[in-house]
N, C-alpha and C positions, 0 to 999 in steps of 0.2 A: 684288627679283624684279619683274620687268616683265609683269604682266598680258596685254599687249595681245599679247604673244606665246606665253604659259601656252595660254591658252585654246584658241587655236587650234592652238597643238602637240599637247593632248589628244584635239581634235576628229579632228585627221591623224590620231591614235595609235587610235582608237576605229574609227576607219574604218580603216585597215590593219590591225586585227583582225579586223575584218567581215569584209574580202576573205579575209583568209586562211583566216577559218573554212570560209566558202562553195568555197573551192579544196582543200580539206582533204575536205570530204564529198563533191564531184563528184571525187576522186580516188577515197575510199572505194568508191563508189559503180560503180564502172568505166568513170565516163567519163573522158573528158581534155580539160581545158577548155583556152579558148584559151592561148597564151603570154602574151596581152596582160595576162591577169587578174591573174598571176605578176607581171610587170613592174611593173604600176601597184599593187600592194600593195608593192613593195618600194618604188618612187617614194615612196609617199605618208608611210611608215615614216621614209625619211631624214628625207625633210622636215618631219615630228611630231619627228623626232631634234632635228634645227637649230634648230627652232622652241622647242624647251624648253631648247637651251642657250643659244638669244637672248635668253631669258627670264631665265635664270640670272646672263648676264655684261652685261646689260644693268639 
């Protein structure tokens, strides 16, 4: 397992949970936040994806 891409896949993975939490309660909530917020948590998600299977086959 390749560290130097673990780390940073978590870091992605911890923060596209943050976003998501945050879009989860401003939905609760009855707002409707931007699209952007939606998009770049799924972004960030792949990219913690890729980053922990770089980790894996690396």
């Amino acid at each position: 397992m390749n560290w130097l891409f673990f780390i940073p896949g978590l870091v992605l993975l911890i923060g596209a949970i943050l976003i998501g939490t945050g879009y989860y309660s401003q939905r609760k909530a009855g707002e409707s936040p931007p699209r952007v917020v939606r998009t770049a948590g799924l972004v960030i998600a792949a990219l913690g994806v890729l980053f922990i299977i770089l980790a894996i086959t690396f």
